[in-house]
VOGU-3710 file (C-alpha; in Angstrom, 3 decimals, decimal comma):
1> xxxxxxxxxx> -21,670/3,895/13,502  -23,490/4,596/10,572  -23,123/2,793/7,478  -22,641/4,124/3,678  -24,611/2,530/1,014  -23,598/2,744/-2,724  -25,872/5,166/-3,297  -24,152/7,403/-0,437  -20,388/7,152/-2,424  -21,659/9,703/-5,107
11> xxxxxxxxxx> -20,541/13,332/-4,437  -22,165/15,699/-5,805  -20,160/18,233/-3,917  -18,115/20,423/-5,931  -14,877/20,568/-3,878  -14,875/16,558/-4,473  -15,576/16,830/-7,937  -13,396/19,309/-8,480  -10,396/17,198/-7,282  -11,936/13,832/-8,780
21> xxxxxxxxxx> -11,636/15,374/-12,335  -8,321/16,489/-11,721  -7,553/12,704/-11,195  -9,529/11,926/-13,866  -7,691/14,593/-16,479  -4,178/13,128/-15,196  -4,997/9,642/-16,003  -6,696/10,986/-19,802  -3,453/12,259/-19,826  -1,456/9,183/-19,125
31> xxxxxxxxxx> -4,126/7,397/-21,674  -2,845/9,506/-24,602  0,527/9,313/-23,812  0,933/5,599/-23,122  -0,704/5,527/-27,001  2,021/7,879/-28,358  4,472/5,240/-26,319  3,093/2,507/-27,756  2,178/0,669/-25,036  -1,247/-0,059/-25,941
41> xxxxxxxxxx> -2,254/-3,069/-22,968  -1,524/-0,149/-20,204  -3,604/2,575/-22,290  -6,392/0,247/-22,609  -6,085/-0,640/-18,947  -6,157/3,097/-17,663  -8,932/3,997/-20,485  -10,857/1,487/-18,557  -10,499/3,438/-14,979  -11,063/6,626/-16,567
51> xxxxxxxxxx> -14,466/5,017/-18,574  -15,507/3,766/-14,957  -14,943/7,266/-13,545  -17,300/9,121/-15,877  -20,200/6,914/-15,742  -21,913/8,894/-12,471  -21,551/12,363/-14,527  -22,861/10,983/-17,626  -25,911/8,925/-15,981  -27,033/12,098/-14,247
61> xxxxxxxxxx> -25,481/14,276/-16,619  -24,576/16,203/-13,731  -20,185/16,679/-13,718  -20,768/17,693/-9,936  -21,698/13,987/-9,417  -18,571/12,154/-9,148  -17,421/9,040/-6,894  -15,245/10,123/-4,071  -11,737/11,485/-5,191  -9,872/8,843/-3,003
71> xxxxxxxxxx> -11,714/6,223/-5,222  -10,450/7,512/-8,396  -6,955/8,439/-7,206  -6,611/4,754/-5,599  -7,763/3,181/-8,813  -5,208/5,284/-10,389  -2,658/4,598/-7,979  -0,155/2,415/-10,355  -0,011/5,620/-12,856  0,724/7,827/-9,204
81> xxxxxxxxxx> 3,107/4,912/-7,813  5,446/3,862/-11,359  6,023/7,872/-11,796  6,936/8,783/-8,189  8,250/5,674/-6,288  8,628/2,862/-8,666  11,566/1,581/-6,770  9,980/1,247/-3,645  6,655/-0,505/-4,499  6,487/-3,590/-6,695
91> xxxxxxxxxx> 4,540/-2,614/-9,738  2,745/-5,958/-9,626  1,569/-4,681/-6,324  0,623/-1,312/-7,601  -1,486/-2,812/-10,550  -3,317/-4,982/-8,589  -3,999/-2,250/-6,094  -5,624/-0,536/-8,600  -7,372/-3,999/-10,105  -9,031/-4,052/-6,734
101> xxxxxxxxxx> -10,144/-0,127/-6,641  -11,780/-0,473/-10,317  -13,450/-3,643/-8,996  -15,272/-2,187/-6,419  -16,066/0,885/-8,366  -17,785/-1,703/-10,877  -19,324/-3,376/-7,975  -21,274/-0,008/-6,881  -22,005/1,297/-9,932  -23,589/-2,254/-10,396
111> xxxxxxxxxx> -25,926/-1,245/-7,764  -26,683/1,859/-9,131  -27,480/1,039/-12,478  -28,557/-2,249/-12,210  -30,883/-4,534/-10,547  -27,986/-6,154/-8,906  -27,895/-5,613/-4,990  -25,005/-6,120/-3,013  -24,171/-5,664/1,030  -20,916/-4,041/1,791
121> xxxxxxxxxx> -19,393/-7,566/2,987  -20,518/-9,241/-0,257  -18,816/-5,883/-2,320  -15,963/-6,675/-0,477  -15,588/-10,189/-1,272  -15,864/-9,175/-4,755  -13,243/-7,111/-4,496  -10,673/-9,742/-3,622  -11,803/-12,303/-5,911  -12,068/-10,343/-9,469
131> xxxxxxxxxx> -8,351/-9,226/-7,682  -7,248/-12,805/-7,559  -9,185/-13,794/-10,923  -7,787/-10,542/-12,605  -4,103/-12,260/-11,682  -4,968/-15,912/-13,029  -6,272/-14,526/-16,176  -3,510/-12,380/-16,505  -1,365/-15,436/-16,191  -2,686/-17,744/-18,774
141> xxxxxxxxxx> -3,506/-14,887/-21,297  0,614/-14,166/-20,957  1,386/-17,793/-20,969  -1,346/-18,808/-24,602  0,568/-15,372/-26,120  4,048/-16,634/-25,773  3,299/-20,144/-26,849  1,146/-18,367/-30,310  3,557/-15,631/-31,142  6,605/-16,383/-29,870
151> xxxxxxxxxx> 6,751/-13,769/-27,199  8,543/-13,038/-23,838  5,302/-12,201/-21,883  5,845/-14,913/-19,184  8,008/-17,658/-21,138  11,701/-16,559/-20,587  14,487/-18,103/-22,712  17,064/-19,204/-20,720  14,678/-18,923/-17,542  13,640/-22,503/-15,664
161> xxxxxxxxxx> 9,803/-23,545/-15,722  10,431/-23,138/-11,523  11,774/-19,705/-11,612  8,404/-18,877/-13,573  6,289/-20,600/-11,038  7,884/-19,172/-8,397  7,421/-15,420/-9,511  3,788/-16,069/-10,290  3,015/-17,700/-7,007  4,714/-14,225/-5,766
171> xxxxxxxxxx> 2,875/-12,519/-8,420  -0,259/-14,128/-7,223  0,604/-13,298/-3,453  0,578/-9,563/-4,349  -2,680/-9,875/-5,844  -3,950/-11,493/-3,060  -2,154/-8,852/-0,687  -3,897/-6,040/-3,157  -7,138/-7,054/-2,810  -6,908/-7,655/0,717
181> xxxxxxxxxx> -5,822/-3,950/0,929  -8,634/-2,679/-1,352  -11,197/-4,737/0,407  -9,631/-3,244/4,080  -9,181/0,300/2,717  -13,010/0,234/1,314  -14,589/-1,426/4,457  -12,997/1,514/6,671  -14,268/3,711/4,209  -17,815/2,283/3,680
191> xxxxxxxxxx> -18,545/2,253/7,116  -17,231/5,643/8,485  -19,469/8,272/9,944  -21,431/9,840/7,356  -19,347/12,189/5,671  -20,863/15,212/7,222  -21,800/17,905/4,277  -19,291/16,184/1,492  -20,985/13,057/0,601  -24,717/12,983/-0,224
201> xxxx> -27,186/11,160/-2,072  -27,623/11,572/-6,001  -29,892/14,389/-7,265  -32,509/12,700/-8,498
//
């Protein structure tokens, strides 16, 4: 079976583009209105996935070459997942999913733009462990906010220091779960078949 390297996840096919800047417009969309909400930490965190996204078109300065649609919608997947089944899908799950789909769309456009040059199983790995670091950081950013401003981030009033621990080690399990997922998901998908007349190299 062949294999796909990084340089084989750029599409410049237009059907793919065409449906990767749909997903691209949708999340610019949820970017301005989480800003008009307020809720600046998730507009910042979406801002990111859409920055990620448009790094291939603006490098080539081509807006044919995009990374595969199901990269972008999975990265976006906690925007897709909150506004259609947010009872059914922890959003710490969700979040994390999409923590893992933004780290391995930093991990290949590492080895496109960079020196940096990483197998599939080492991309992988990556994968779950900025998923798992993206969680601990998380954590103690929460925990240094509450104890500086007074917040409700992590610290609870009225909530026991072991009902805290025991929803971040659940917390933690979901991030572990995520990028387990991502890494699973992205293996499957790295080493398909080559993808016949919709995936192709970069126009140099």
């Amino acid at each position: 079976m062949a294999e796909l390297s990084p340089q084989d996840l750029l599409a410049n096919r237009r059907a793919n583009a065409a449906v990767a800047w749909l997903f691209v417009a949708f999340l610019g969309a949820v970017v301005v209105e989480s800003l008009l909400d307020g809720d600046v930490p998730w507009a910042l965190f979406v801002f990111g996935i859409v920055s990620c996204c448009l790094i291939p078109p603006i490098a080539y300065r081509d807006p044919e070459t995009m990374l595969p649609w199901e990269v972008v919608a999975l990265a976006g997947l906690p925007t897709f997942g909150q506004a259609v089944t947010p009872a059914l899908i922890p959003g710490e799950f969700l979040v994390y999913i999409s923590v893992a789909a933004l780290a391995l769309v930093v991990a290949v456009e590492l080895d496109l733009f960079t020196e940096v040059q990483m197998t599939i199983g080492f991309a992988i790995a990556f994968v779950v462990v900025v998923t798992l670091a993206a969680a601990g950081v998380g954590a103690v950013v929460r925990w240094r906010v509450d104890l500086l401003f007074d917040t409700t981030l992590l610290l609870e009033p009225g909530v026991s220091d072991q009902t805290i621990h025991d929803d971040l080690m659940i917390e933690f399990i979901y991030s572990a779960l995520a990028g387990l997922v991502g890494g699973f998901i992205f293996q499957l998908y790295f080493r398909r078949p080559a993808m016949d007349d919709r995936i192709v190299g970069p126009q140099q």
